[in-house]
PAKE-807858 format. One record per residue (C-alpha): x, z, y; chain; residue in three letters; residue number from 1. Coordinates in Angstrom, 3 decimals. Each point is the difference from the previous one (the first is absolute). Example, Ala and Ser with C-alpha at 12.3 -4.5 7.8 and 13.67 -1.06 7.14 Angstrom:
2
+----------+----------+----------+----+-----+-----+
|     east |       up |    north | ch |  aa |   i |
+----------+----------+----------+----+-----+-----+
|   12.300 |    7.800 |   -4.500 |  A | ALA |   1 |
|    1.370 |   -0.660 |    3.440 |  A | SER |   2 |
+----------+----------+----------+----+-----+-----+
***
This chain:
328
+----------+----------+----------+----+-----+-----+
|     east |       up |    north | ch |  aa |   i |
+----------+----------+----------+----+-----+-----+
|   17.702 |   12.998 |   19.265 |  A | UNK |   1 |
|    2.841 |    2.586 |   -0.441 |  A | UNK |   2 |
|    3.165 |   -1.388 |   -2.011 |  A | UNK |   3 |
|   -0.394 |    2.530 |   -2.334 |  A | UNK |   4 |
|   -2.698 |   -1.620 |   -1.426 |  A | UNK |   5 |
|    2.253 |   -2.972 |   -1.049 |  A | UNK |   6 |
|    3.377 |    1.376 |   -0.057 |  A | UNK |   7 |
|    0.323 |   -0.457 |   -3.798 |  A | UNK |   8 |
|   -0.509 |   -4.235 |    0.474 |  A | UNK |   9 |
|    2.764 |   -2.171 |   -0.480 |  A | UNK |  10 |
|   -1.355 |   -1.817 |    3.812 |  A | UNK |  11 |
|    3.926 |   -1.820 |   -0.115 |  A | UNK |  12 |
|   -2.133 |   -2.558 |   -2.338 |  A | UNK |  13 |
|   -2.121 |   -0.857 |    3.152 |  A | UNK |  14 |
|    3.317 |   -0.412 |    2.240 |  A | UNK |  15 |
|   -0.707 |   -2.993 |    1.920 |  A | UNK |  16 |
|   -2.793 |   -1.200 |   -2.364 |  A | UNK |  17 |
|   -2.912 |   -2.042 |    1.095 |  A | UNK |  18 |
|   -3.340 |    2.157 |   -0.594 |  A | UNK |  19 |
|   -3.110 |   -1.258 |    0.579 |  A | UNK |  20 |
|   -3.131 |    2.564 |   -0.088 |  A | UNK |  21 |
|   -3.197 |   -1.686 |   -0.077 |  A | UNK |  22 |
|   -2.991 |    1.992 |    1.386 |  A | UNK |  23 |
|    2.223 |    1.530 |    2.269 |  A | UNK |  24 |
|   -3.010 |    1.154 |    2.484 |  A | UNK |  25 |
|   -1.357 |    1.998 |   -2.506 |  A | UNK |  26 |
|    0.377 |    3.636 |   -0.882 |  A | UNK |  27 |
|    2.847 |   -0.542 |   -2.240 |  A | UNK |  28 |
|    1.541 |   -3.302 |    0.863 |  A | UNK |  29 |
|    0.546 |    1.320 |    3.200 |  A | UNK |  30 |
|    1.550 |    3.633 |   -1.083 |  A | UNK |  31 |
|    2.136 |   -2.290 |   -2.192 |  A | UNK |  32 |
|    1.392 |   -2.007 |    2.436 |  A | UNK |  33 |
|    0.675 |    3.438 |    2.321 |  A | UNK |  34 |
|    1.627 |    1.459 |   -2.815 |  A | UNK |  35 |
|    2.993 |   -3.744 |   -0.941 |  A | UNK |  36 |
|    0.258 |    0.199 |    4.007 |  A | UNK |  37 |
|    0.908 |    3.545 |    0.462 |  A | UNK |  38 |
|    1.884 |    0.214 |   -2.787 |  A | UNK |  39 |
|    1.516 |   -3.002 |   -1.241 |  A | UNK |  40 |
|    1.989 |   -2.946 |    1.397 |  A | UNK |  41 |
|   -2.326 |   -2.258 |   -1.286 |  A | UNK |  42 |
|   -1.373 |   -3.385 |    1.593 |  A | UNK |  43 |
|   -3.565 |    1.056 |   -0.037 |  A | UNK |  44 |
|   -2.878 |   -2.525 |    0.153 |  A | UNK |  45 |
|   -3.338 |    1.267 |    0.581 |  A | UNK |  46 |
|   -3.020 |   -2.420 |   -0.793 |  A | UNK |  47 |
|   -3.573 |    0.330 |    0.921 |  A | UNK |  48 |
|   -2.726 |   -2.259 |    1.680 |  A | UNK |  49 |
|   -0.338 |    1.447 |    3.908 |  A | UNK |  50 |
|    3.311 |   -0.160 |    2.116 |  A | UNK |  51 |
|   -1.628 |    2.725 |    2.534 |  A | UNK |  52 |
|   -0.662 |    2.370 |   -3.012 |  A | UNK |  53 |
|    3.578 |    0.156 |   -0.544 |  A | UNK |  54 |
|    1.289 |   -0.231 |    2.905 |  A | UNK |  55 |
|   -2.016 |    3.288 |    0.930 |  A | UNK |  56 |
|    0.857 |    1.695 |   -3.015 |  A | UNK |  57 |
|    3.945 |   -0.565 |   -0.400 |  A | UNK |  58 |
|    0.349 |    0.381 |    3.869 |  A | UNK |  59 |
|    2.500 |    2.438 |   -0.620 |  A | UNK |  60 |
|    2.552 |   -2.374 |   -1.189 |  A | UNK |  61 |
|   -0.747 |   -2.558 |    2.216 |  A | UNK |  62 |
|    3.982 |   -0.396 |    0.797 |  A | UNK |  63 |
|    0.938 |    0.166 |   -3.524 |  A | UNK |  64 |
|    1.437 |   -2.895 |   -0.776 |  A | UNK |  65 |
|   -0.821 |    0.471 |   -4.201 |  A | UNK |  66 |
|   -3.719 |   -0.184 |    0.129 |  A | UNK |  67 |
|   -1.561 |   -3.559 |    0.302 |  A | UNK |  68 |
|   -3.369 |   -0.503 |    0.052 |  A | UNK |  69 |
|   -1.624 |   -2.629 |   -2.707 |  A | UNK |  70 |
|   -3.272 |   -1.224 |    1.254 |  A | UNK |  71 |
|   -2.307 |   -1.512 |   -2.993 |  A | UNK |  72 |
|   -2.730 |    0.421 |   -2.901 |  A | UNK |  73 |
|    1.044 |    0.363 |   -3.127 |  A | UNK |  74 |
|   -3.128 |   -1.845 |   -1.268 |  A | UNK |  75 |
|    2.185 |   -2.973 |    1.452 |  A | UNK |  76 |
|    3.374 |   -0.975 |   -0.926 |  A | UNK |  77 |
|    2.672 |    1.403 |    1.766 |  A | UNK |  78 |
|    0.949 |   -2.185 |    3.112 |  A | UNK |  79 |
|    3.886 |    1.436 |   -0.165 |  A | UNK |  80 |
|    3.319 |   -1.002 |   -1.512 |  A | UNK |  81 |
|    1.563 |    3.844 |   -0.302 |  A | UNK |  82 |
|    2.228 |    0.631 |   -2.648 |  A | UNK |  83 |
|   -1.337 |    3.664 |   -0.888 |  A | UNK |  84 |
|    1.637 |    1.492 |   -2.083 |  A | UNK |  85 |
|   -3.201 |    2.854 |   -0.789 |  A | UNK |  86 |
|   -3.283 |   -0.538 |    0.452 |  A | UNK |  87 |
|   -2.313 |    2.774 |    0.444 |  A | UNK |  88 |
|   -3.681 |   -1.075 |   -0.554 |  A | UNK |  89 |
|   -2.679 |    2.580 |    1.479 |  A | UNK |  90 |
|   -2.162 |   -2.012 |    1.791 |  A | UNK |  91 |
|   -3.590 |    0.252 |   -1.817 |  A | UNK |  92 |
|   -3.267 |    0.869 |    1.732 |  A | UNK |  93 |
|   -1.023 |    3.507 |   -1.160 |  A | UNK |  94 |
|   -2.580 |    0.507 |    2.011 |  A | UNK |  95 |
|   -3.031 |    1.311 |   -1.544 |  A | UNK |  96 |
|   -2.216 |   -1.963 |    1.809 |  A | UNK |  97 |
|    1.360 |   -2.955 |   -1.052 |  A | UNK |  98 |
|   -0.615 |    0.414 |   -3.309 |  A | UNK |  99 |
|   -3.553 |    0.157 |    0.956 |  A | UNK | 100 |
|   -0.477 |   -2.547 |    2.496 |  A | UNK | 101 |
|    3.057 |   -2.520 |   -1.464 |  A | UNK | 102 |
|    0.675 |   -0.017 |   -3.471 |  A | UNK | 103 |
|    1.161 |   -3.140 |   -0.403 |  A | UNK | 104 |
|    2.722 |   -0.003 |    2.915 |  A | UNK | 105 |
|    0.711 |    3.266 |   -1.607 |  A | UNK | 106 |
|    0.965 |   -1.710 |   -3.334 |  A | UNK | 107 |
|    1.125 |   -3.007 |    1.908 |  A | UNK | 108 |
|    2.978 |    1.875 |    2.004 |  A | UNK | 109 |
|    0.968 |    2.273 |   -2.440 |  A | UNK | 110 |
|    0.751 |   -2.781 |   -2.723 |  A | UNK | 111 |
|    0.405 |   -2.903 |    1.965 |  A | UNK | 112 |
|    2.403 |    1.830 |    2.481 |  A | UNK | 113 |
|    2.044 |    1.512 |   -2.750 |  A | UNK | 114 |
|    0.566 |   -3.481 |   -1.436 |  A | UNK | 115 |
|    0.823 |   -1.766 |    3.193 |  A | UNK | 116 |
|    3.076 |    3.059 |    0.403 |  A | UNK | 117 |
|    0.982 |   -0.587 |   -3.277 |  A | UNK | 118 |
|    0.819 |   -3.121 |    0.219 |  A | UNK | 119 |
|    1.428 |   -0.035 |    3.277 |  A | UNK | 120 |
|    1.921 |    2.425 |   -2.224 |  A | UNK | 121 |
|    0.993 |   -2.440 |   -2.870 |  A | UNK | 122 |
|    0.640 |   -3.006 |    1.860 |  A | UNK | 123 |
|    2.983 |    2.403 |    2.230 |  A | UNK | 124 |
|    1.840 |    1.600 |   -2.249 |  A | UNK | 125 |
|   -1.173 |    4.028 |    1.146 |  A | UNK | 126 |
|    2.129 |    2.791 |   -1.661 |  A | UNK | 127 |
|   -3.334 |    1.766 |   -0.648 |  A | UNK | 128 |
|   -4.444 |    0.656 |    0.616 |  A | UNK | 129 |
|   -1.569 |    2.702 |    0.520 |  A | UNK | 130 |
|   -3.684 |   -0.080 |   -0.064 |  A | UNK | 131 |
|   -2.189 |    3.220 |    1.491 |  A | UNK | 132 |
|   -2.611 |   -0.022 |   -2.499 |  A | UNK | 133 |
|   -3.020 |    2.720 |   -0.442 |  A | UNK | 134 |
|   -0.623 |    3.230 |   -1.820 |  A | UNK | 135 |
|   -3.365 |   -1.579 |   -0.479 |  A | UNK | 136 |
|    1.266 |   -2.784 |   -2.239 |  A | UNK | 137 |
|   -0.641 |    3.056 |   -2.547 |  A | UNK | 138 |
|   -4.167 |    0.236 |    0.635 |  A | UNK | 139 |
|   -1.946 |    2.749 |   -1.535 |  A | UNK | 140 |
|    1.402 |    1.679 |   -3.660 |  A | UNK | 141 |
|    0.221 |    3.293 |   -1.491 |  A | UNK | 142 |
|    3.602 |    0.639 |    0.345 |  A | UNK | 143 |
|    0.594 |    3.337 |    1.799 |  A | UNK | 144 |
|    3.201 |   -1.952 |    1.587 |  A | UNK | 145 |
|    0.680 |   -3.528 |    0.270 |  A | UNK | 146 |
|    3.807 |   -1.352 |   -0.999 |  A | UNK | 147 |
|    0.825 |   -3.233 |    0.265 |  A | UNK | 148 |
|   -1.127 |   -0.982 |   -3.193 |  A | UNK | 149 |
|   -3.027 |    0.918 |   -0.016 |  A | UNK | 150 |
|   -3.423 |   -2.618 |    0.547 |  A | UNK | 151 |
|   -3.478 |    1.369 |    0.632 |  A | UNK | 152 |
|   -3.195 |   -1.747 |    0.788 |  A | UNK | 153 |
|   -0.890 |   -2.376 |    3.047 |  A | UNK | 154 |
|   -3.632 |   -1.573 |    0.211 |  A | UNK | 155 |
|    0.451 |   -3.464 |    0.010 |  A | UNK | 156 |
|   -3.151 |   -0.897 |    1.051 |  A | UNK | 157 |
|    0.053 |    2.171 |    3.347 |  A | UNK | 158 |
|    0.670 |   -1.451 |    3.409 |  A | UNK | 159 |
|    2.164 |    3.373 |    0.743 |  A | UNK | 160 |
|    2.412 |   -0.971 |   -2.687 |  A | UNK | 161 |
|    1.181 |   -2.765 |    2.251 |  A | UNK | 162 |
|    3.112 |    2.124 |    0.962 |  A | UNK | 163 |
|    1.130 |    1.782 |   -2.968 |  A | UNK | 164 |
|   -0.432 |   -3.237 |   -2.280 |  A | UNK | 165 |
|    1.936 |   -2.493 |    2.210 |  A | UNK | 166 |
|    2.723 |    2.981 |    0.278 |  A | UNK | 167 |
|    0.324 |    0.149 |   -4.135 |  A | UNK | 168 |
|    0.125 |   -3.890 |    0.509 |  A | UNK | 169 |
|    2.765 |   -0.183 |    2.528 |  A | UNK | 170 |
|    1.625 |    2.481 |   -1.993 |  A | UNK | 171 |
|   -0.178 |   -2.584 |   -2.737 |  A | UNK | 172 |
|    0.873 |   -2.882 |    1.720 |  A | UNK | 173 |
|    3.613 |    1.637 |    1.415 |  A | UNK | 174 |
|    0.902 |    1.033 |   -3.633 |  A | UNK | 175 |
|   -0.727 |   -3.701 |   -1.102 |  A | UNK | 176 |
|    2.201 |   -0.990 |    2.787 |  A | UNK | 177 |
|    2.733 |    2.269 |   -1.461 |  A | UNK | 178 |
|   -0.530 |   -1.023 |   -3.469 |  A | UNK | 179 |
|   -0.479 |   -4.371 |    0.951 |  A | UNK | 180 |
|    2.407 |   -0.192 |    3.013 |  A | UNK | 181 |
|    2.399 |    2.851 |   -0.351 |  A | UNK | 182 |
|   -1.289 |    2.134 |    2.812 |  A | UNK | 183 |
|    1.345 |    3.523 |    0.391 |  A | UNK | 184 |
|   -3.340 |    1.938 |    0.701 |  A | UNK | 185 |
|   -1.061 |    3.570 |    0.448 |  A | UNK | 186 |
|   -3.656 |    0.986 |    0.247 |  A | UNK | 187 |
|   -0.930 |    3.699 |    2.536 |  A | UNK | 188 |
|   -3.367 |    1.655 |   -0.670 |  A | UNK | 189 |
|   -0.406 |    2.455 |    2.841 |  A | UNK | 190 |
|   -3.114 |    2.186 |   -0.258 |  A | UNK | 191 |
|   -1.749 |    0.991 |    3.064 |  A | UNK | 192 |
|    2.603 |   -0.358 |    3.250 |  A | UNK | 193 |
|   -1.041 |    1.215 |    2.985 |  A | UNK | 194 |
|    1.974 |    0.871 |    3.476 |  A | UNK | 195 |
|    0.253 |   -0.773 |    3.367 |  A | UNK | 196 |
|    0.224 |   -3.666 |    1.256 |  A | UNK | 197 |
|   -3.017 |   -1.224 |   -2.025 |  A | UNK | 198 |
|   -1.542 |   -3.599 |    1.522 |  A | UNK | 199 |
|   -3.377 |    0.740 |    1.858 |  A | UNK | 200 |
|   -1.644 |   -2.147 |   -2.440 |  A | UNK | 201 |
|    0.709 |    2.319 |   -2.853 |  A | UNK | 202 |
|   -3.003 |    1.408 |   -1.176 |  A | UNK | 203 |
|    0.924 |    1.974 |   -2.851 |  A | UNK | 204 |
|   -0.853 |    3.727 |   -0.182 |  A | UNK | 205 |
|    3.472 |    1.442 |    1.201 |  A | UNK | 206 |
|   -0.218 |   -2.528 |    2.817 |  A | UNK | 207 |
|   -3.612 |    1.233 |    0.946 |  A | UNK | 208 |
|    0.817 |    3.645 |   -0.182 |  A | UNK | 209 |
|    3.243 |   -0.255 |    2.044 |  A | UNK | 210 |
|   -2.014 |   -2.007 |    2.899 |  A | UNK | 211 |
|   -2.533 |    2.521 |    0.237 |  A | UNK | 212 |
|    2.322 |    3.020 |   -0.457 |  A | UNK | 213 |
|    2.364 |   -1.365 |    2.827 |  A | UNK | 214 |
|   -3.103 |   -0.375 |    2.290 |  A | UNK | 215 |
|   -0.970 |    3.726 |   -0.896 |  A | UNK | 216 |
|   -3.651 |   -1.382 |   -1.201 |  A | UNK | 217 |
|   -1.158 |    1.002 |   -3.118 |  A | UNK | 218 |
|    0.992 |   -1.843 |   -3.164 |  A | UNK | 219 |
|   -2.767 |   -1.608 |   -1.708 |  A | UNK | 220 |
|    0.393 |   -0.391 |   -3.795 |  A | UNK | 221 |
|   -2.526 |   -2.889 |   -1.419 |  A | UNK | 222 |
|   -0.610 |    1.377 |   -3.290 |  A | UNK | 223 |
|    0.618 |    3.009 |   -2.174 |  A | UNK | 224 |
|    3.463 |   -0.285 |   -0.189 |  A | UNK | 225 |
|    0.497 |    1.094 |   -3.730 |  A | UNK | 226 |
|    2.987 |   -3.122 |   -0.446 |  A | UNK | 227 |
|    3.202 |    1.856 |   -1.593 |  A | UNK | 228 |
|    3.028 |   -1.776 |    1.985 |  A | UNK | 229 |
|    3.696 |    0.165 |    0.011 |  A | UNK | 230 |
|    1.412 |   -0.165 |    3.611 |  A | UNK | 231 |
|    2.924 |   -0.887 |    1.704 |  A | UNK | 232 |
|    1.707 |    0.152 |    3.061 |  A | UNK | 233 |
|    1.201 |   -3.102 |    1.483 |  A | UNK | 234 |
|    3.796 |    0.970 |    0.106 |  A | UNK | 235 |
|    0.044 |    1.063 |   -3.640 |  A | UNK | 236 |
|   -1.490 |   -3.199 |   -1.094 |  A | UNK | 237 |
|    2.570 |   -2.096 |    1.868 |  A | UNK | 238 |
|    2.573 |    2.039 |   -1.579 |  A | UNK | 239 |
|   -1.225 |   -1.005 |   -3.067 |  A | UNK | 240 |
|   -0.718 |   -3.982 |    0.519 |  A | UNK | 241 |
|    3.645 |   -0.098 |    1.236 |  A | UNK | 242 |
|    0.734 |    2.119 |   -3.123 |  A | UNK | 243 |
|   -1.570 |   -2.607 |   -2.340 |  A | UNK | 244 |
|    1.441 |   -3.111 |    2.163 |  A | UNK | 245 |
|    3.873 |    1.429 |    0.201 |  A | UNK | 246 |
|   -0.253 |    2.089 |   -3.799 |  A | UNK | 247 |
|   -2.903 |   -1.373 |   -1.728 |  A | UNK | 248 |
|    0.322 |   -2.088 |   -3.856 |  A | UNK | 249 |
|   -1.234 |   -3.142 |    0.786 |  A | UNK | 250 |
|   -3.284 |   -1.468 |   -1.547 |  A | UNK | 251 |
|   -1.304 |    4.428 |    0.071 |  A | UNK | 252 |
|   -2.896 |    1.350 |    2.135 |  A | UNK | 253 |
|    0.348 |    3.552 |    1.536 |  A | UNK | 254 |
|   -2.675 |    2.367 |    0.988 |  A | UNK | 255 |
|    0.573 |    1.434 |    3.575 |  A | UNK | 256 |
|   -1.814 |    3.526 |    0.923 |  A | UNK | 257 |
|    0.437 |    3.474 |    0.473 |  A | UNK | 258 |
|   -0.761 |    2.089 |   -3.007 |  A | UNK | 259 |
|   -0.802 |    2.747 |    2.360 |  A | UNK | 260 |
|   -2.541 |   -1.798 |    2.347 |  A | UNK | 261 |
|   -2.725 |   -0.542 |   -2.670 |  A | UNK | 262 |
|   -3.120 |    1.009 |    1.546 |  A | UNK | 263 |
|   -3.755 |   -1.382 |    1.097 |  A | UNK | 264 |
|   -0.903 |   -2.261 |    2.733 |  A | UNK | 265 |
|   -2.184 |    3.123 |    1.278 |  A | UNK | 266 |
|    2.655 |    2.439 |   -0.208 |  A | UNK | 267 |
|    2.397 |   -3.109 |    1.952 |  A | UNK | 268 |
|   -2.730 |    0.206 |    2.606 |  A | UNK | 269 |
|   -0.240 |    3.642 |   -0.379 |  A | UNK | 270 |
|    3.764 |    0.785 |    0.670 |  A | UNK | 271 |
|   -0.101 |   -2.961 |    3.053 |  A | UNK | 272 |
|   -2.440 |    1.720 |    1.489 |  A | UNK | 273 |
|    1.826 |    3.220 |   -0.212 |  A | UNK | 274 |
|    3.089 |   -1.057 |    1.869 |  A | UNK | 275 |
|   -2.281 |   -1.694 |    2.892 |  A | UNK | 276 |
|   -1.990 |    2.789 |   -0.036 |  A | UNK | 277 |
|   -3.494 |   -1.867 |   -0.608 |  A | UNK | 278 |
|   -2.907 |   -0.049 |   -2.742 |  A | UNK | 279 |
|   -0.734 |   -1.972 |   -2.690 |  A | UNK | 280 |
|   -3.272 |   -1.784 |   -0.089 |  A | UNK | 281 |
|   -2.249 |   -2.566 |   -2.225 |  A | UNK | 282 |
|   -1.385 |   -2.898 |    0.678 |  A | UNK | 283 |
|   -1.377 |   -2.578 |   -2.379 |  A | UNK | 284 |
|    1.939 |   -3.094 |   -0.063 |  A | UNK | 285 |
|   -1.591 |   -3.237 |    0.694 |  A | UNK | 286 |
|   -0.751 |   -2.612 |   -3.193 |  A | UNK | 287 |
|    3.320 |   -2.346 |    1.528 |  A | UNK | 288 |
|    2.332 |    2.566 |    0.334 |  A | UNK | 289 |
|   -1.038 |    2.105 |   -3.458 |  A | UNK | 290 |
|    0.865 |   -3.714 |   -1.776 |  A | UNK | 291 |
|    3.735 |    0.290 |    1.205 |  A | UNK | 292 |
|    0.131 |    3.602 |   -1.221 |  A | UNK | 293 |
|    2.366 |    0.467 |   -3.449 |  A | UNK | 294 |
|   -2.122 |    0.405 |   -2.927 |  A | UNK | 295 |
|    3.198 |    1.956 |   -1.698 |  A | UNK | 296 |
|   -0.866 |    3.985 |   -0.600 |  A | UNK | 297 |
|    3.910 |    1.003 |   -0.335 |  A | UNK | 298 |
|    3.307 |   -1.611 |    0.323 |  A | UNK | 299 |
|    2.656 |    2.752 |   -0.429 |  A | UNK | 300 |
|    3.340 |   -1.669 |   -0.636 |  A | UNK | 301 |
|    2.901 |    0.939 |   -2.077 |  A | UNK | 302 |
|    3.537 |   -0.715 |    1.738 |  A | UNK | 303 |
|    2.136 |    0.916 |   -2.601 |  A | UNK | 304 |
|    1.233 |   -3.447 |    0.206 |  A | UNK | 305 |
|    1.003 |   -0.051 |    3.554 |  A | UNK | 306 |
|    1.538 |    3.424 |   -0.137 |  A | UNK | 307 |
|    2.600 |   -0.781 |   -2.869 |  A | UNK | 308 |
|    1.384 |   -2.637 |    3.138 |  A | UNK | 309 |
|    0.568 |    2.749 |    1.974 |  A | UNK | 310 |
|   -2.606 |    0.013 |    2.192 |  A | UNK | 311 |
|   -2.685 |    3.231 |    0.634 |  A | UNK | 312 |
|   -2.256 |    0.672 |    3.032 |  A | UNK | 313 |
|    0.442 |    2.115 |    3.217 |  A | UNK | 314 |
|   -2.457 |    0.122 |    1.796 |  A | UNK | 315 |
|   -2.737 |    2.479 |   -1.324 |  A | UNK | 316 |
|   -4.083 |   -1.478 |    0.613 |  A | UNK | 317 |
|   -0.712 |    2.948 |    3.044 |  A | UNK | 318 |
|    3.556 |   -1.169 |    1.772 |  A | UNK | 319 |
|   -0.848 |   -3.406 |    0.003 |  A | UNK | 320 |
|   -3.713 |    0.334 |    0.815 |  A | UNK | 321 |
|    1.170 |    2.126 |    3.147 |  A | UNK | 322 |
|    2.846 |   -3.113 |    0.923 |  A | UNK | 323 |
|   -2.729 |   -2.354 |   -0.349 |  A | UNK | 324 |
|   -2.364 |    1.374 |    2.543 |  A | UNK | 325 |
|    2.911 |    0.724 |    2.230 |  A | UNK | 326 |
|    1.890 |   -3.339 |   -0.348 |  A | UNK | 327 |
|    3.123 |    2.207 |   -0.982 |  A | UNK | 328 |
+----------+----------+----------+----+-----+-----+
***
């Protein structure tokens, strides 16, 4: 991550501050904590469940005395005594296949874990939460764009709605934190991140594509691919969950995505397979893995929100597609 993406931040707030990222393995936990330990003096803490994961991940800053390593579930009570002064929650399981094969842990972690931070939260005095929440929480509507005020449809009585349910719930349960205990919150809705760095357990479509792509085998795309998306690089949605943490009004959600990245998951696996110089073929799902698949058409986001903080995007969707496969 360049500094130009964040050279608009106030990052003296973080001087010395306590940060803890949870899901700091994952796609963007992890670019999160790259991006406070390149570029801030933070104290950064980065929580997940396997040491080894970590360790192999952040083995770049192995000597750097700033990055601890927090070793826990956030289904269970945190087993530390850190004053943090920010807490960045993005630990969640959004993997598609465990909406299909887990539902209830699903549900479990998202609102369970959310509640367990939030009152490790209350009970020491943090200056303020951030929760990484979902552009699903918005299910299926007729708006051509989604703003933050804006609510469509989400089949209660469908496994799949596991994930985007317990995400409006956490969402929920952090603002009735603010409201009951005084709880500076902000809430990010990223759209569809993808980049490098991804967990090997990550089995959603940008993760597929990128594995096959990098192996120069021909990307196989499980359905007709018709889904209207907004994208986002990695870097540009950092940039704008630090945006929201450091600049954000508290108790507001804020869209995250790249108004110029709104395309297909076939034309996704289309352009991939451009860049790595493959095909695109299709292959019929099996019945487990077409239950984890999103049962929302198109989620185009507005971020007129975000961009009246300062922030906008730089990375355009070909650039980062060609620094994914490459690991740039």
């Amino acid at each position: 991550m360049t500094a130009n993406l964040i050279d608009f931040l106030p990052l003296y707030k973080l001087t010395h501050k306590h940060v803890l990222i949870t899901g700091a393995s994952g796609l963007i936990g992890s670019a999160i904590v790259d991006m406070l330990i390149k570029h801030t003096s933070a104290e950064v803490y980065a929580m997940f469940r396997d040491k080894s994961q970590g360790e192999q991940r952040f083995k770049q800053y192995k000597e750097n005395e700033r990055l601890h390593f927090v070793i826990g579930d956030i289904n269970e009570p945190l087993k530390v005594n850190i004053h943090f002064q920010y807490i960045i929650h993005a630990a969640s399981n959004a993997n598609p296949t465990a909406y299909s094969i887990d539902p209830v842990g699903t549900i479990w972690t998202n609102i369970n874990g959310t509640r367990n931070l939030l009152e490790y939260g209350r009970t020491h005095n943090i200056e303020r939460f951030l929760y990484v929440s979902s552009g699903e929480v918005y299910g299926n509507g007729e708006n051509t764009v989604w703003s933050e005020t804006d609510c469509g449809f989400i089949d209660n009585l469908d496994p799949r709605s596991c994930y985007p349910l317990s995400k409006r719930t956490a969402e929920s349960l952090c603002i009735s934190y603010a409201d009951q205990y005084n709880l500076d919150i902000v809430i990010a809705r990223p759209c569809h991140t993808y980049g490098p760095f991804f967990t090997e357990k990550d089995n959603r479509a940008f993760a597929q594509f990128t594995r096959k792509a990098r192996n120069k085998e021909n990307i196989i795309l499980k359905s007709a691919g018709e889904q209207y998306r907004s994208w986002i690089y990695i870097d540009d949605c950092v940039s704008g969950i630090l945006t929201i943490l450091l600049k954000g009004v508290t108790c507001n959600a804020y869209n995250i995505a790249n108004e110029n990245s709104n395309i297909t998951i076939k034309e996704l696996a289309e352009r991939i397979a451009e860049v790595a110089g493959t095909k695109v073929t299709l292959q019929i799902p099996e019945n487990i893995e077409s239950k984890g698949y999103s049962r929302i058409k198109r989620a185009i986001f507005s971020v007129n929100k975000l961009k009246a903080l300062g922030w906008d995007t730089k990375v355009s969707i070909d650039e980062g597609i060609y620094k994914t496969i490459n690991n740039l």
